[in-house]
Each structure stands twice: as structure tokens, then as C-alpha cells.
TORKOL-4160 file (C-alpha; in steps of 0.2 Angstrom, whole numbers, padded with zeros to 4 digits, m for minus):
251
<pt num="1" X="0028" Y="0003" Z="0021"/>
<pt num="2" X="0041" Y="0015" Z="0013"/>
<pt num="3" X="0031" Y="0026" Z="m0001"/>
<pt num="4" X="0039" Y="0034" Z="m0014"/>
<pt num="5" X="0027" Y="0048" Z="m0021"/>
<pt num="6" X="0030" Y="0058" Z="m0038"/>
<pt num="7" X="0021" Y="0067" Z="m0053"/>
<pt num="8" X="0022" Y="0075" Z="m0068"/>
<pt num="9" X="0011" Y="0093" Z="m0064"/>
<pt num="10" X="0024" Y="0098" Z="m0051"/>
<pt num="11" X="0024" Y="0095" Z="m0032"/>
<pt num="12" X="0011" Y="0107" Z="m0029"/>
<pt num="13" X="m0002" Y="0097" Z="m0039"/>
<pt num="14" X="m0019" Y="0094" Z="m0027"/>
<pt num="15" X="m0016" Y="0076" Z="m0035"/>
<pt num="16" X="m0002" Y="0072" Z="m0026"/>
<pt num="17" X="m0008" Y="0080" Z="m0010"/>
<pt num="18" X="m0023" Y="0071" Z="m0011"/>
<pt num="19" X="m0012" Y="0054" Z="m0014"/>
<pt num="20" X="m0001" Y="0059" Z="m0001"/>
<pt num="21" X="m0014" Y="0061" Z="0013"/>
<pt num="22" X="m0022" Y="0046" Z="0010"/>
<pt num="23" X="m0006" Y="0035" Z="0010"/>
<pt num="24" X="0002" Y="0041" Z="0027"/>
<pt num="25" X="m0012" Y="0027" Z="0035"/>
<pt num="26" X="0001" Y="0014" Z="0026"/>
<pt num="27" X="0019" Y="0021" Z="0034"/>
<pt num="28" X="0031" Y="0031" Z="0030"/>
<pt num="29" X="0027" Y="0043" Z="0011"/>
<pt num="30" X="0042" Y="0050" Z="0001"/>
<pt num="31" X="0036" Y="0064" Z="m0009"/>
<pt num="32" X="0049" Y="0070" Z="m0022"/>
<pt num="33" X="0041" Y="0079" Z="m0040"/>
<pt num="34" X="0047" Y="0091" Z="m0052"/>
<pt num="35" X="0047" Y="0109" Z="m0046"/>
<pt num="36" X="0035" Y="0112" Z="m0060"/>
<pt num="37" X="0025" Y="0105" Z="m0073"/>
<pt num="38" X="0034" Y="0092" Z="m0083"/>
<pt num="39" X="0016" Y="0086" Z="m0091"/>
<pt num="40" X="0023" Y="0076" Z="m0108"/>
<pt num="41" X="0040" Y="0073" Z="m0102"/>
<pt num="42" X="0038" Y="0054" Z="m0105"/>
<pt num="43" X="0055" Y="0046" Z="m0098"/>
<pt num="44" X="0068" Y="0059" Z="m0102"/>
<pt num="45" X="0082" Y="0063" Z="m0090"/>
<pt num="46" X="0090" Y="0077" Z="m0088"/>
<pt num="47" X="0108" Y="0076" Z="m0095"/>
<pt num="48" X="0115" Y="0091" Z="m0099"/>
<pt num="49" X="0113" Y="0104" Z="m0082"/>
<pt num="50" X="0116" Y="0099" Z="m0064"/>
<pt num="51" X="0101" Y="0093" Z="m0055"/>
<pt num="52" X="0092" Y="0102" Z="m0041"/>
<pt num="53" X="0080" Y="0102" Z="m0025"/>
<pt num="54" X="0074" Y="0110" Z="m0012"/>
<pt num="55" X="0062" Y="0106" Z="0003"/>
<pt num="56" X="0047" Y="0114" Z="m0001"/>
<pt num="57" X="0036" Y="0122" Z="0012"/>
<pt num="58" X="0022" Y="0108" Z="0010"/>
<pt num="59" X="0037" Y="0096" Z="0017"/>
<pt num="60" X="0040" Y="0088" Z="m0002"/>
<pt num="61" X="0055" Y="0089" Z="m0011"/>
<pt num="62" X="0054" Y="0101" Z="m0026"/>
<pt num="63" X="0067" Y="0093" Z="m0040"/>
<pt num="64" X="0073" Y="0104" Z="m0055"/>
<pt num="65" X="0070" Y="0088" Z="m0067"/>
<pt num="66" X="0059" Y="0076" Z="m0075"/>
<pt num="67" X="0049" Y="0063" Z="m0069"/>
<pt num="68" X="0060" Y="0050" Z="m0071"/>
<pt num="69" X="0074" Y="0062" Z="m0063"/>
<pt num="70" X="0065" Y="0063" Z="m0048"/>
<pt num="71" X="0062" Y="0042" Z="m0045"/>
<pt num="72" X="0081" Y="0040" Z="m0049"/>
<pt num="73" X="0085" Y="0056" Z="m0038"/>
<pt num="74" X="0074" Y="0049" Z="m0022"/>
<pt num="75" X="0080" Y="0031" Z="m0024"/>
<pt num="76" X="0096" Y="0033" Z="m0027"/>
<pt num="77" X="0100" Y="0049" Z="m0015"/>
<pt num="78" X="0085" Y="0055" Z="m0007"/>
<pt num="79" X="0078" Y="0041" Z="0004"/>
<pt num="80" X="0088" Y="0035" Z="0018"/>
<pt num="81" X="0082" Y="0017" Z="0013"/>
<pt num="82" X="0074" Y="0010" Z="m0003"/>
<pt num="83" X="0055" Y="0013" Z="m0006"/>
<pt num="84" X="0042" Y="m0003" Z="m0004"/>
<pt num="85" X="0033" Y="0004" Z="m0019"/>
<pt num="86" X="0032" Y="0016" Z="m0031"/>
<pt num="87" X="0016" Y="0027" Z="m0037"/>
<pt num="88" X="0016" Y="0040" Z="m0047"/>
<pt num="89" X="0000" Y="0052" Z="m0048"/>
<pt num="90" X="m0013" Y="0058" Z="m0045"/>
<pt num="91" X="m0012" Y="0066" Z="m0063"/>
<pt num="92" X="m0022" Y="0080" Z="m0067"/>
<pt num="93" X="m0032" Y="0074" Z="m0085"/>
<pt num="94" X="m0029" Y="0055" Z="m0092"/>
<pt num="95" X="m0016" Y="0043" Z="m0098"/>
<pt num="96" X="m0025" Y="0032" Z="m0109"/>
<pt num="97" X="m0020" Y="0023" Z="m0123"/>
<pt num="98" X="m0009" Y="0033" Z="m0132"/>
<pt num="99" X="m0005" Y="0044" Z="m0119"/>
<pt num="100" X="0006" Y="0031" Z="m0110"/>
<pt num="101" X="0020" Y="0034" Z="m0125"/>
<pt num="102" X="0019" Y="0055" Z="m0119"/>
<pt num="103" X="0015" Y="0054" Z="m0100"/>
<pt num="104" X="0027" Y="0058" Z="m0087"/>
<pt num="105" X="0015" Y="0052" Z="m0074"/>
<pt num="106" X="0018" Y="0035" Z="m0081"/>
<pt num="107" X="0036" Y="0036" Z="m0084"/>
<pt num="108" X="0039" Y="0041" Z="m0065"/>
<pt num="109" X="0030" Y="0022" Z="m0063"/>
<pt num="110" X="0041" Y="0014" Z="m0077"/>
<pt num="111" X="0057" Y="0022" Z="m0068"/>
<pt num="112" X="0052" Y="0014" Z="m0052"/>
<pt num="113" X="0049" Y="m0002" Z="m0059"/>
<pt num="114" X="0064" Y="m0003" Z="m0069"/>
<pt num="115" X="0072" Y="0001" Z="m0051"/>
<pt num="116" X="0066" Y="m0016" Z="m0045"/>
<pt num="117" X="0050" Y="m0009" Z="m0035"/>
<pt num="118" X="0031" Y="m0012" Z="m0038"/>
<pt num="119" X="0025" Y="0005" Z="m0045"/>
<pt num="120" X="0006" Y="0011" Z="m0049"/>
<pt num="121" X="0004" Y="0026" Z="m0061"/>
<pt num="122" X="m0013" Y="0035" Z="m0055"/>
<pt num="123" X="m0024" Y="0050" Z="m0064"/>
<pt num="124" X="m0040" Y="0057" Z="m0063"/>
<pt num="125" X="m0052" Y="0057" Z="m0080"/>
<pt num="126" X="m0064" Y="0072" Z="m0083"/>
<pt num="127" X="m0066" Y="0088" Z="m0089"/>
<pt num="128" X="m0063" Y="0100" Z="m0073"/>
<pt num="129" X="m0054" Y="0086" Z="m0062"/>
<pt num="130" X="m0062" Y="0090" Z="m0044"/>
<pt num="131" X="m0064" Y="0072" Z="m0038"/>
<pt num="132" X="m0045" Y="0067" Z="m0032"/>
<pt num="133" X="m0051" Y="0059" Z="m0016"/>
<pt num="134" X="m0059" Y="0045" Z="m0025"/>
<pt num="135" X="m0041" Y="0043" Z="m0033"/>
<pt num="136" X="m0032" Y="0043" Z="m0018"/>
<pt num="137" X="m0046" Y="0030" Z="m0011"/>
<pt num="138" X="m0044" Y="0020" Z="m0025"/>
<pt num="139" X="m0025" Y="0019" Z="m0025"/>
<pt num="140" X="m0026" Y="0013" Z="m0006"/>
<pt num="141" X="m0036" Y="0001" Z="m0010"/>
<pt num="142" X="m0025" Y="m0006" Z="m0024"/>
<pt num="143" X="m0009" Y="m0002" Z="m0011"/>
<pt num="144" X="m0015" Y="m0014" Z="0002"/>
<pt num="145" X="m0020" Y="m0026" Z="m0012"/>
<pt num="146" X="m0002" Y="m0027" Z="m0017"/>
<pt num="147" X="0003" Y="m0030" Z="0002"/>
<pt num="148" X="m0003" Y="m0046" Z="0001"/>
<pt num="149" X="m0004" Y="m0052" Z="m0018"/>
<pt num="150" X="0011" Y="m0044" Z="m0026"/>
<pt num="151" X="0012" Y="m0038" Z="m0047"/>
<pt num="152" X="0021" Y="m0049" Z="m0058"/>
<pt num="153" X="0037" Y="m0044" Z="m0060"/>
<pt num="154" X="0042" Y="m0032" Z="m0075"/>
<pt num="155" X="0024" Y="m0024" Z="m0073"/>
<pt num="156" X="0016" Y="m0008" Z="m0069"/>
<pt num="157" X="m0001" Y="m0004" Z="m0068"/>
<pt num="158" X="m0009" Y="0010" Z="m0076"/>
<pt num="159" X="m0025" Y="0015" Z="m0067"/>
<pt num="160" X="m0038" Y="0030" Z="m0072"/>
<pt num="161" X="m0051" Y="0036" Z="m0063"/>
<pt num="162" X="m0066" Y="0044" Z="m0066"/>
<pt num="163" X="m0071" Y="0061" Z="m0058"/>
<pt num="164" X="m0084" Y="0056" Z="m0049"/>
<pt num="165" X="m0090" Y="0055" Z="m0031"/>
<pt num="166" X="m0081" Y="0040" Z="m0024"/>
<pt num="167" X="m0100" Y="0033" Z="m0023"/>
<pt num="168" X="m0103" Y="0035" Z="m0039"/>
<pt num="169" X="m0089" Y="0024" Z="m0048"/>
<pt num="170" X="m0098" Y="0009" Z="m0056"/>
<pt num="171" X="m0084" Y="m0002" Z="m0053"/>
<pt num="172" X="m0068" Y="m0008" Z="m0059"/>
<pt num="173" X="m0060" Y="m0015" Z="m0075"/>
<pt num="174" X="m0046" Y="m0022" Z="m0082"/>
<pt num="175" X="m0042" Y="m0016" Z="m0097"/>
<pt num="176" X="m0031" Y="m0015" Z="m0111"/>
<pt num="177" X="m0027" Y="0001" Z="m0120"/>
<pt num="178" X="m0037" Y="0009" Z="m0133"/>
<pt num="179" X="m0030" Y="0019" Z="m0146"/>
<pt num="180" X="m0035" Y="0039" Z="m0152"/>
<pt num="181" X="m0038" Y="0045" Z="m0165"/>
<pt num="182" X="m0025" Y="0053" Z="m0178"/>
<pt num="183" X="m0029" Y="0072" Z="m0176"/>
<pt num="184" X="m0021" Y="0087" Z="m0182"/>
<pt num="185" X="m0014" Y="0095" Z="m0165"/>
<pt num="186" X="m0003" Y="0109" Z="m0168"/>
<pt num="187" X="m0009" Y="0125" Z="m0166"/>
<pt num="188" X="m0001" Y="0138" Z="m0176"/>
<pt num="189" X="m0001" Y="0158" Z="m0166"/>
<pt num="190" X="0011" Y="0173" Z="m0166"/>
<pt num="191" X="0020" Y="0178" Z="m0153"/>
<pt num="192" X="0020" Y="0197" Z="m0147"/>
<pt num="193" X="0035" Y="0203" Z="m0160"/>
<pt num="194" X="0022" Y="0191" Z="m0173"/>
<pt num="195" X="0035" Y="0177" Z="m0176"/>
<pt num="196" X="0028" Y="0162" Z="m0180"/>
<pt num="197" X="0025" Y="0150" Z="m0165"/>
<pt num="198" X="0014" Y="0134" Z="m0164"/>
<pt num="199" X="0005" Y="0125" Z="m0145"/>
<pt num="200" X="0003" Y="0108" Z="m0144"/>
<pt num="201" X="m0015" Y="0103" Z="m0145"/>
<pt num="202" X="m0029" Y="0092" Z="m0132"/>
<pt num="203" X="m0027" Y="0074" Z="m0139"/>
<pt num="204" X="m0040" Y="0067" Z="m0151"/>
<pt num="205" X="m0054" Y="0056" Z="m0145"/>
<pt num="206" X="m0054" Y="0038" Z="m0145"/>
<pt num="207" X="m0053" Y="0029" Z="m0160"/>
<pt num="208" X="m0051" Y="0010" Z="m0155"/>
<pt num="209" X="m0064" Y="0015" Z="m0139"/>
<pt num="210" X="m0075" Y="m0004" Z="m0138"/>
<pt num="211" X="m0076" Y="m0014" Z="m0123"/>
<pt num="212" X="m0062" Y="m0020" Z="m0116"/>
<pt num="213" X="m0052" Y="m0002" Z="m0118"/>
<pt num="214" X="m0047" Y="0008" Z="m0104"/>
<pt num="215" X="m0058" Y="0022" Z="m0114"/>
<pt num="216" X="m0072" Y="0011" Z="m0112"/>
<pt num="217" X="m0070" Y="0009" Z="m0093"/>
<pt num="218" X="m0070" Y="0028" Z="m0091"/>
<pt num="219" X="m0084" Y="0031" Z="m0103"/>
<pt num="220" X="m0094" Y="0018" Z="m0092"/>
<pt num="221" X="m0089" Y="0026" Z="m0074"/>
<pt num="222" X="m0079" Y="0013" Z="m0071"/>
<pt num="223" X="m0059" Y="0014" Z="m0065"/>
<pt num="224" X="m0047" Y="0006" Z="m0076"/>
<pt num="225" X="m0032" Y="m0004" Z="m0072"/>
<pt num="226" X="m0022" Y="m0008" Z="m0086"/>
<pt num="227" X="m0005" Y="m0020" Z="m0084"/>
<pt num="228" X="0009" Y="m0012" Z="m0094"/>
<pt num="229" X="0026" Y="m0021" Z="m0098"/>
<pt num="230" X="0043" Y="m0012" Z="m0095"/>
<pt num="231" X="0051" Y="m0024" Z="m0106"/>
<pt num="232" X="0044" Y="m0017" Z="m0123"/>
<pt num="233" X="0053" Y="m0033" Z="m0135"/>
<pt num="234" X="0040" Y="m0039" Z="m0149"/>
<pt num="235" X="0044" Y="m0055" Z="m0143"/>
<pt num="236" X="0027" Y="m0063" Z="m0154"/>
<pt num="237" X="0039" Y="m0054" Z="m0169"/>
<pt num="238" X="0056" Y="m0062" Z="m0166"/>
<pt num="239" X="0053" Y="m0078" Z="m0175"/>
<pt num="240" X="0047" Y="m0068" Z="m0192"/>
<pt num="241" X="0060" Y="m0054" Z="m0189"/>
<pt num="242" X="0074" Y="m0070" Z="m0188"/>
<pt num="243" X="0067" Y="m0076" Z="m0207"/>
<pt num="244" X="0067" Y="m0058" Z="m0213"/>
<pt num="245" X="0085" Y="m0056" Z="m0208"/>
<pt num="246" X="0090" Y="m0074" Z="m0213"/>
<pt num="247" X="0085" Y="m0069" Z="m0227"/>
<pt num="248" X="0100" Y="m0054" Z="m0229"/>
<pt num="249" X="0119" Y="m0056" Z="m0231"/>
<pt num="250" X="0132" Y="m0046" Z="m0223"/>
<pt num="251" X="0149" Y="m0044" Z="m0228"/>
């Protein structure tokens, strides 16, 4: 297999070492990540200023972009042939519910499956986050699964993990994304001349948590693997949204 590795914490990440080692079994591993952390970057690209990289010491490629940067950079220029499969991971700290909308993680695995390639977002769920060989073992196992039953097509799948021993996991779930709640997050400071700056905050908790969530699953030790669409029409809306317009008249 041809494996394409990125992130969203920078190629330096234990994650994506950890990923990266476990995969080499499989064939041949691309890494190629943001020279630093892009943790929120979602699936911007970078527009406005060239972009960069350099081969970094650890043998990845080090990209002065975004996620999404980096898939388009490798697939496109970077990797002497396309990549079977894309995974994006292992992120340092959840992507659950709401954090799909934010993550980069997951937008490095939208990216490779708007490409055309099967692509797996992966990241770690505790408090310190030590675990990240029960990660890397538990995207194998989901790699050599797609080698013989492949994902539908216009899908990714969003998997956590919890940080355990690889022992200790209670199982795995499919899940479908939970919500958090609404929470004020911005933390108001003073910079060092004592101008007015303000931090982005931790997310909230789970708010729509119950079983059946990919919060659930984690709260429960088990690993959650959640199918997300790339293709993000309503289409349950369309037949409403076509009375609501019929409903309007334009010059």
C-alpha cells in the first residue's frame, strides 16, 4: 500500500510517529504535516503567501500550510504516485461531535476523500494523552479492514480512542456525533503593554452525550467510529426548501 500520513499538531506530533511506525507493516508511508501546530485550522488553504517544505530530520515533510494544504501539496506534487489511502492523525485531544466543524485532523481526511481516496481521521481521548500506541493499533486494524471491504464512497471515518492500555479498551462502536454544550470560551487577558487580548477556551462538555454518541463510546472505554459525509447537502430539506421558494417570485 501507498500511505499518505498528515496532522494538524505539526510533524513532530508523537501521534503521527506512533501512526507512522505502526503502518510501515502495510507498504510504503508518506508523511507530509504542517511544520507547526495548525490545531483548529478546519479546511482552510492557504491562498495568500507561497507554500513551503522542507525534509525534516525525522524523514517527514514539514509543509508551511494547513492540513488540507499538506493532502493537496503531497497528492498533487509530493508523491511520485497517488496514495491508496488517506489517514489523518493521531490527534493530540478529541474530535468529537462538534469538533468535526473546527478540526484540522478531520479536514486533512475530508481533503483526502474529496481527492478520491479512502481516508480515516484518527485521535486519542484523555486528559494527558500517553496512550498513542493503542491508536496506531487500532488504525491498523481499521487499515487492513479497508483492504478487503472498502468505505462507501463520499465517506470518511472519524475514529477516537480512548487513552488506555491497548488491553483495556472495552470495545468498539459505531457512533453518530453527539453535540457540546454551548459555553462561554473566550478568555479575556492583557498582553505585556496591557492591551486587551482574549484565548480561545477548552470546549464545553457533552451536551447530547446518550448512547449511541461518539461521547458515549469514549465515556464507556470504547473506540468510536463515526461515518462522516463529504457531501454536506440537506438532501431530507430539499423537498420543503423547493415549497418555501415556490413560494417567492423573482423579477
Amino acid at each position: 500500500m501507498r500511505i499518505l500520513l498528515s496532522n494538524d499538531d505539526g510533524y513532530f506530533a508523537p501521534g503521527l510517529k506512533a501512526l507512522h511506525d505502526a503502518l510501515r507493516e502495510l507498504g510504503e508511508v508518506t508523511v507530509v504535516a504542517p511544520d507547526r501546530n495548525r490545531s483548529g485550522a478546519s479546511n482552510s488553504l492557504t491562498l495568500d503567501t507561497p507554500i513551503r517544505y522542507h525534509l525534516s530530520v525525522e524523514g517527514f515533510f514539514a509543509v508551511t500550510g494547513t492540513p488540507t494544504d499538506c493532502v493537496h501539496l503531497a497528492t498533487h506534487r509530493l508523491m511520485p504516485k497517488p496514495p491508496d489511502i488517506v489517514l489523518a492523525g493521531i490527534n493530540n485531544g478529541a474530535n468529537l461531535g462538534d469538533d468535526v466543524i473546527y478540526s484540522g485532523t478531520v479536514a486533512a481526511a475530508m481533503e483526502g476523500r474529496h481527492l478520491g481516496y479512502p481516508a480515516l481521521a484518527m485521535s486519542l481521548v484523555g486528559p494527558k494523552c500517553e496512550h498513542y500506541e493503542t491508536a496506531a493499533k487500532v488504525a491498523l486494524k481499521l487499515v487492513k479492514q479497508l483492504k478487503s471491504r472498502s468505505l462507501a464512497h463520499n465517506r470518511i471515518l472519524n475514529v477516537n480512542v480512548p487513552d488506555l492500555p491497548y488491553d483495556q479498551l472495552a470495545g468498539i462502536k459505531v457512533t453518530r456525533l453527539g453535540h457540546r454544550h454551548r459555553a462561554d470560551t473566550i478568555i479575556p487577558a492583557h498582553d505585556p503593554k496591557g492591551r486587551d487580548v482574549y484565548w480561545i477556551g477548552p470546549p464545553a462538555e457533552g451536551d447530547d452525550a446518550g448512547e449511541g454518541t461518539d461521547f458515549h463510546a469514549i465515556e464507556n472505554g470504547c473506540v468510536s467510529v463515526t461515518p462522516l459525509h463529504v457531501d454536506l447537502t440537506a438532501y431530507s430539506s430539499m423537498d420543503k426548501l423547493n415549497d418555501w421558494i415556490g413560494a417567492m417570485s423573482l423579477p
